[in-house]
C-alpha positions, -999 to +999 in steps of 0.1 A: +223+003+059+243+006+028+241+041+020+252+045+061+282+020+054+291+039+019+284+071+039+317+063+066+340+048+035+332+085+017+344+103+046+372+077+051+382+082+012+383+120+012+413+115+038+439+118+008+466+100+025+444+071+033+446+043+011+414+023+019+406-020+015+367-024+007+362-064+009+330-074+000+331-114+012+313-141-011+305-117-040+286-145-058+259-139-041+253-105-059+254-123-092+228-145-075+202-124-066+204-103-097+198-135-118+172-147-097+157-109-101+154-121-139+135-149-134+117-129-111+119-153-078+142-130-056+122-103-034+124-066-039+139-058-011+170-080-019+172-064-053+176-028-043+203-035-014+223-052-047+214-022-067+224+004-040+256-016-031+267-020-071+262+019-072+278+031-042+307+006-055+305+024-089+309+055-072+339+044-055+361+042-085+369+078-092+388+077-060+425+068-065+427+054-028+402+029-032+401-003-034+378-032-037+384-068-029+362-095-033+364-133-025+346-165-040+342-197-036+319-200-066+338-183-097+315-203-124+282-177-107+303-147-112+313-157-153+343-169-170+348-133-189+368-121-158+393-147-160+401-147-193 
């Protein structure tokens, strides 16, 4: 399902005169599951759809007419180096 989604925001991004809004909504909970993937308590399953979306995201950024939002709730799971 996330290589489908990333597949329509490609074909939308190569539309140069596009300028395209990604909002990914309570982005905490990808800094969740990869910390619970350390301790080794989140299933695999979880893990790869927060791998696959982190890399299609990282794919993302070599398009000028990109770009991704996020929200929070919880900015103490996502770490205090981004607000610094």
């Amino acid at each position: 399902m996330v290589a489908k989604l990333f597949q329509k925001i490609q074909e939308m991004v190569e539309e140069e005169n596009n300028l395209l809004f990604v909002l990914i909504d309570e982005v905490e909970s990808l800094a969740a599951a990869r910390q619970a993937a350390l301790s080794g308590s989140e299933p695999s399953n979880s893990i790869r759809v927060v791998n696959a979306l982190l890399t299609q995201m990282d794919k993302l950024k070599s398009w000028p007419n990109v770009i991704i939002l996020t929200t929070s709730n919880i900015t103490t799971a996502i770490g205090y180096g981004c607000f610094k």
